[in-house]
C-alpha positions as CSV (number, residue, x, y, z in Angstrom):
1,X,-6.9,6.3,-16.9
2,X,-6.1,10.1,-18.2
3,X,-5.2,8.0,-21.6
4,X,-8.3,6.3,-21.9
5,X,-10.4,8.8,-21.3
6,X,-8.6,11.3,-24.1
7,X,-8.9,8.5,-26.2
8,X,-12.7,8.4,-25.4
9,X,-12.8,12.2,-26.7
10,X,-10.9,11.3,-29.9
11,X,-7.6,12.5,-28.3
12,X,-4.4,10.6,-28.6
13,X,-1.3,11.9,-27.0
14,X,2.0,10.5,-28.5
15,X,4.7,10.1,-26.7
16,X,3.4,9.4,-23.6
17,X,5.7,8.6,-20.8
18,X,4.7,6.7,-17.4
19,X,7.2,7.7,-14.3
20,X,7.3,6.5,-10.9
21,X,8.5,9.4,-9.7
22,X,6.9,12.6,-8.9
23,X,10.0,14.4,-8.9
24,X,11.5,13.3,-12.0
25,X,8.5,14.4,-13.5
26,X,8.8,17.6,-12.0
27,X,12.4,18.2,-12.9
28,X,11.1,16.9,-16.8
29,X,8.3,19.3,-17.1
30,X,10.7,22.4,-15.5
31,X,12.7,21.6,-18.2
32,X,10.2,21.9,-21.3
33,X,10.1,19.0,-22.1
34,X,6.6,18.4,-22.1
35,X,3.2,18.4,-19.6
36,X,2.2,16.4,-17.4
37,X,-1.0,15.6,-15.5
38,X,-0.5,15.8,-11.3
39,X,-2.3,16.5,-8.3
40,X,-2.5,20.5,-7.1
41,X,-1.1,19.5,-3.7
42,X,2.5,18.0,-5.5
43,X,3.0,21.2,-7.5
44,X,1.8,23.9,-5.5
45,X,5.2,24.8,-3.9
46,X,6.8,25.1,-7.2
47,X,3.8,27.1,-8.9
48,X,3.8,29.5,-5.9
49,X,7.8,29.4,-6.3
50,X,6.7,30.1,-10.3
51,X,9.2,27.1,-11.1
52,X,6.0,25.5,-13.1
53,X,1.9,26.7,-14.4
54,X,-1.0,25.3,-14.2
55,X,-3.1,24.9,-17.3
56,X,-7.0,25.7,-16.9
57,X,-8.4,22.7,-18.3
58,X,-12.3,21.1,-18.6
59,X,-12.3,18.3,-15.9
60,X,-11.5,14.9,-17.6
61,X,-14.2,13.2,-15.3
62,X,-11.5,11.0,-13.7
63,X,-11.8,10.5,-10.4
64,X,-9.3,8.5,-8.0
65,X,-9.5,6.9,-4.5
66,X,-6.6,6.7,-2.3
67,X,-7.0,4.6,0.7
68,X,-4.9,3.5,3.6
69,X,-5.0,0.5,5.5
70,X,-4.1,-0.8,9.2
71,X,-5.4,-4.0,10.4
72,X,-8.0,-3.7,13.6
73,X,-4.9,-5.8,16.0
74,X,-2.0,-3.6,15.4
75,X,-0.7,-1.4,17.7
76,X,-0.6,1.9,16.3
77,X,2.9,3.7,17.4
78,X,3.7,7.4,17.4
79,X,5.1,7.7,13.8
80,X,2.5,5.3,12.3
81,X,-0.1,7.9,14.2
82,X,1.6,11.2,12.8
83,X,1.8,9.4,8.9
84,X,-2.1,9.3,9.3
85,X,-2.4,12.4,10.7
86,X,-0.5,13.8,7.3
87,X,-2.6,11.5,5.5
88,X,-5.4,13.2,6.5
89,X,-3.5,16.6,6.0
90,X,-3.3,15.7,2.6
91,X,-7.3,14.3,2.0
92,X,-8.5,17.9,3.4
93,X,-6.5,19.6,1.4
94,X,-8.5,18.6,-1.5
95,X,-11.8,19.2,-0.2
């Protein structure tokens, strides 16, 4: 998405590496090796920590939904009820 929408602007970033996982990208980007385009809630231990800055950019007009889902008929246990209430941790966060 943050591709095609550079691309859109005329801007074409070469290499470009897709990873899975958050942390790998982590430990890439504290290692120089590059930048990397992440939520403010997964970095904002290690900017705080200093491990990793932010870069003040224009907003790339890319917006993304999250959503969880639980069918209507399932019981809802104790650790299903604490991951939503993280969940919605998380969502306020960004408000």
């Amino acid at each position: 998405m943050l591709e095609r929408r550079l691309a859109d602007r005329g801007i074409n970033l070469d290499p470009v590496m897709d990873i899975g996982s958050v942390e790998a990208i982590i430990r890439i980007i504290r290692g120089e090796y590059g930048v990397a385009f992440l939520p403010r809630y997964v970095i904002a231990d290690h900017v705080e920590r200093k491990e990793l800055v932010t870069l003040d950019i224009r907003d790339p007009g890319i917006d993304m939904n999250s959503y969880f889902l639980c069918s209507s008929e399932r019981w809802i246990n104790p650790v299903m009820k604490e991951f939503i209430r993280i969940v919605n941790m998380v969502e306020s966060y960004h408000e």
